[in-house]
C-alpha positions in Angstrom: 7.2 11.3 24.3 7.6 9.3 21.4 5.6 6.1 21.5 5.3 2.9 19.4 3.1 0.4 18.9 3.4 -2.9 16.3 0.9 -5.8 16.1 0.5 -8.7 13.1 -2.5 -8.4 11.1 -3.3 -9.0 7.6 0.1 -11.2 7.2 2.3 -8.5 7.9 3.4 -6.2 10.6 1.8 -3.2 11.3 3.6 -0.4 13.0 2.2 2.7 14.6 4.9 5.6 15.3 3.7 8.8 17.6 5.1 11.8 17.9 2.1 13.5 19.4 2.9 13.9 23.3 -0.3 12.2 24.2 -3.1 10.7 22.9 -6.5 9.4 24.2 -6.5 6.1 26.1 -7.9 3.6 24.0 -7.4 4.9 20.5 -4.7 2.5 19.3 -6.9 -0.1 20.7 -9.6 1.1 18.6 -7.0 1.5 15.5 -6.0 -2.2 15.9 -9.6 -3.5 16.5 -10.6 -1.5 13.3 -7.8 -3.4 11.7 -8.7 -6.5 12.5 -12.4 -6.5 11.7 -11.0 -5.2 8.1 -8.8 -8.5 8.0 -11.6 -10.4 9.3 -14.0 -9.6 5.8 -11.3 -9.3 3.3 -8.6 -12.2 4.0 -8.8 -14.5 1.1 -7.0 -17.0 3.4 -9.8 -17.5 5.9 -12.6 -19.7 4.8 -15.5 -17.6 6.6 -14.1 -14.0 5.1 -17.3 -12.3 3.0 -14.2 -11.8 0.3 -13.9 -16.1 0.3 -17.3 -16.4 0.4 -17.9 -14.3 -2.7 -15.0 -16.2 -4.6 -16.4 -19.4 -3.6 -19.9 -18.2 -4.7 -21.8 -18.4 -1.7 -22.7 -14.8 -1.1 -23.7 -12.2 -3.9 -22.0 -8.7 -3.9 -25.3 -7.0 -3.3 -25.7 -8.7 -0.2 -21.9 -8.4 1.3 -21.5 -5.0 3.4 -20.9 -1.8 2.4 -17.1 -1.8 2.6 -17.1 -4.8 0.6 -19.3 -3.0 -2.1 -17.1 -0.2 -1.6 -13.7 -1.8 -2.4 -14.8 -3.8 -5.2 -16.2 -0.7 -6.8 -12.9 1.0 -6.3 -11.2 -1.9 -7.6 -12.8 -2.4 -10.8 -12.4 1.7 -11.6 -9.0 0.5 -11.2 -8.7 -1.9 -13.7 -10.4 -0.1 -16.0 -7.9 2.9 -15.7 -4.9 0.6 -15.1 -5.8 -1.0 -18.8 -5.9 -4.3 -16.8 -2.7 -3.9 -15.5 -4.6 -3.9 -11.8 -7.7 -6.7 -11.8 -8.9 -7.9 -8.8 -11.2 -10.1 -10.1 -8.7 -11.9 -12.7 -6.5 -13.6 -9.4 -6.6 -17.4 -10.2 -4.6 -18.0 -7.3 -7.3 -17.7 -4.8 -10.1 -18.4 -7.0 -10.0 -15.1 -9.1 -11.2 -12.7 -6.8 -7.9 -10.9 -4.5 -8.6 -7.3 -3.7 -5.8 -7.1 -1.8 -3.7 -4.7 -3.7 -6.1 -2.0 -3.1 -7.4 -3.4 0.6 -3.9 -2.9 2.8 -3.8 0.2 1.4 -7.3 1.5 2.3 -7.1 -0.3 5.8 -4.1 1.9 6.6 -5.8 4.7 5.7 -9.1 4.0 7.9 -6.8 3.7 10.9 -5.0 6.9 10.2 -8.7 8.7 9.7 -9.5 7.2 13.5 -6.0 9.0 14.5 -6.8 12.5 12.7 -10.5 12.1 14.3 -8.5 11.8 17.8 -7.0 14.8 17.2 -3.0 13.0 16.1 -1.3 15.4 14.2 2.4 13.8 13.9 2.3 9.8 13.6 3.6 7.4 11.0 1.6 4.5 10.0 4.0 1.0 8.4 2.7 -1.7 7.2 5.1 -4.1 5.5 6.7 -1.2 3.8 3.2 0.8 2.5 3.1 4.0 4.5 0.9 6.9 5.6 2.8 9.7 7.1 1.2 12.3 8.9 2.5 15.7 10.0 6.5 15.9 10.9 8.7 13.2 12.0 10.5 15.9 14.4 9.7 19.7 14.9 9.8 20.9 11.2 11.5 17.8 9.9 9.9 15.5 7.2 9.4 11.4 7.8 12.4 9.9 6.2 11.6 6.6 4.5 14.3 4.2 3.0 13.5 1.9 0.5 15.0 -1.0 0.5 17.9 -2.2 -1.7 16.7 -5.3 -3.7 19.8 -7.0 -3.2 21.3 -6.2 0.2 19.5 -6.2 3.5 21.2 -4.1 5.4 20.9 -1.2 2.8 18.5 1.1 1.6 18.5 2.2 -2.7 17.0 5.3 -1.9 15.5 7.5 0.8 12.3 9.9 0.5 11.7 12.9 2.7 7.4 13.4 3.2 4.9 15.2 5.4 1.2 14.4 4.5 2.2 11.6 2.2 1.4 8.1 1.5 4.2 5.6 0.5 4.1 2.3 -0.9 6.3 -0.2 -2.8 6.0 -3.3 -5.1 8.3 -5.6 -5.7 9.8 -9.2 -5.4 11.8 -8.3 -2.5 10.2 -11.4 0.1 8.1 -13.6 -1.8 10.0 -13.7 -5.3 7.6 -13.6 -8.6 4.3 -13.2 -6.9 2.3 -10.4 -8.7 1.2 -11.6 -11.7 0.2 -9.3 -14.6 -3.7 -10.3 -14.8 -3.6 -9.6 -18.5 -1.4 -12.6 -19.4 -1.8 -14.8 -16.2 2.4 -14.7 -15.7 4.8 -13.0 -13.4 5.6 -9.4 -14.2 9.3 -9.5 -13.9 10.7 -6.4 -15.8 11.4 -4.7 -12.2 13.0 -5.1 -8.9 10.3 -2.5 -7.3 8.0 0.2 -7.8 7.4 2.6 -5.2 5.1 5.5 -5.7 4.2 8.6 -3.9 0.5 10.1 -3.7 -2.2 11.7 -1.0 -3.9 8.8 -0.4 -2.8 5.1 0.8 -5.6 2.9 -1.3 -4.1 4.4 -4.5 -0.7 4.6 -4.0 -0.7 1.3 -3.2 -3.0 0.0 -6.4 -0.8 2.2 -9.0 2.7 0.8 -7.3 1.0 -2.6 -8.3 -0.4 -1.8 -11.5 2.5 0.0 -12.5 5.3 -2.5 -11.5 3.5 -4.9 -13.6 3.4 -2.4 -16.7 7.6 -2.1 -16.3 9.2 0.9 -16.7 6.2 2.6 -18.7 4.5 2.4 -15.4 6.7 5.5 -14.5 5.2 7.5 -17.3 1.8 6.2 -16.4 1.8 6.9 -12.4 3.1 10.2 -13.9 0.0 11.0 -15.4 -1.7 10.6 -12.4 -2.6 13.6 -10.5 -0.1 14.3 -7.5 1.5 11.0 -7.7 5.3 10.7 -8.4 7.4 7.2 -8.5 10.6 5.5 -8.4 11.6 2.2 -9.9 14.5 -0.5 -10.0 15.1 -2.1 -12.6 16.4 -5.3 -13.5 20.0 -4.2 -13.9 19.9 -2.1 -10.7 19.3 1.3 -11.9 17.2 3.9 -10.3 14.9 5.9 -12.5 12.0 8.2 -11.5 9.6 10.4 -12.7 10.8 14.1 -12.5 8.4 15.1 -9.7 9.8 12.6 -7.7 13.3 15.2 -7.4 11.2 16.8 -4.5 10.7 13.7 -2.2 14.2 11.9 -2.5 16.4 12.4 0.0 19.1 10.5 -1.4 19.6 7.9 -3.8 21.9 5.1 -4.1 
């Protein structure tokens, strides 16, 4: 049967959604655990976190653990191919250093390697709206994913149909003007949201980032990316996408 599980780390609600008719005792436990432990290293708003340690300069990267290592190196390939639209190390909110955009992202995907290592085939991972969907929703049938109208609650703008995809959208839905372009230090307001389409959590995550803050050039941009599509909102409520995207929406608003 159908079974789901949703606990509060990293500031947002994470959601676990089997299909699988059983699974090992233990393995969400272990899912959460790994979770937390990520949260636990990389949360810029505890004081003891090796990531608030770094900022505050009381550890040296060489010294932090490998995941650490691992995560800023992925981050600053990022910034170099995201022309600085994506910086992790150019956050002056919290000090400068705020790998988050990449970190949520790559946390998912660590849990959902622990599920495939277990043997889950058909699960859906949510958390706060970035998404890694594995196998089929239902026997044959894709996971359907809304995402959500910028300006009414109850509504979705659009709806994309994936199996073996990661999902994951940027935008000033909750927290108004928060992600700053890190090339000019101000809000990027030139969109409502950004949600892109790829293999891989970490990534799809980073690009919808890097290319809400680039506006609607990002689409062209995440375009270039191998196997990545994307949709935007714009300012005025339109919905444009890149023409690979035609295979994942379901509908559109």
């Amino acid at each position: 049967m159908p079974a789901t599980r949703v606990e509060h780390i990293m500031g947002t609600a994470i959601s676990i959604d089997l299909r699988d008719a059983a699974i090992a005792p233990g393995v969400l436990d272990r899912v959460f655990d790994h979770l937390r432990d990520i949260d636990a290293r990389f949360s810029t708003y505890r004081e003891d976190s090796e990531i608030s340690r770094l900022a505050r300069g009381e550890l040296v990267e060489d010294d932090c653990s490998p995941d650490v290592r691992h995560v800023l190196s992925a981050c600053d390939h990022l910034a170099v191919t995201t022309g600085g639209a994506f910086d992790a190390r150019r956050q002056p909110a919290v000090g400068g250093l705020d790998p988050s955009g990449y970190v949520k992202g790559w946390a998912v995907e660590e849990a959902a390697w622990i599920l495939d290592d277990a043997g889950v085939v058909d699960y859906m991972i949510n958390a706060g709206g970035d998404i890694v969907a594995r196998g089929h929703a239902d026997a044959g049938q894709p996971w359907r994913i809304g995402v959500r109208h910028p300006d009414h609650l109850d509504r979705v703008a659009a709806v994309v149909a994936v199996t073996d995809r990661a999902v994951a959208t940027s935008g000033t839905y909750e927290r108004g003007d928060h992600i700053v372009d890190p090339r000019t230090g101000r809000p990027a307001t030139d969109l409502r949201s950004m949600t892109v389409v790829g293999p891989r959590l970490a990534f799809a995550d980073a690009y919808a980032t890097a290319a809400f803050v680039m506006g609607i050039d990002g689409l062209g941009w995440v375009a270039d990316r191998p196997d990545h599509e994307a949709m935007a909102i714009t300012t005025d409520g339109r919905l444009v996408w890149t023409p690979g995207m035609d295979r994942y929406l379901a509908s559109a608003a």
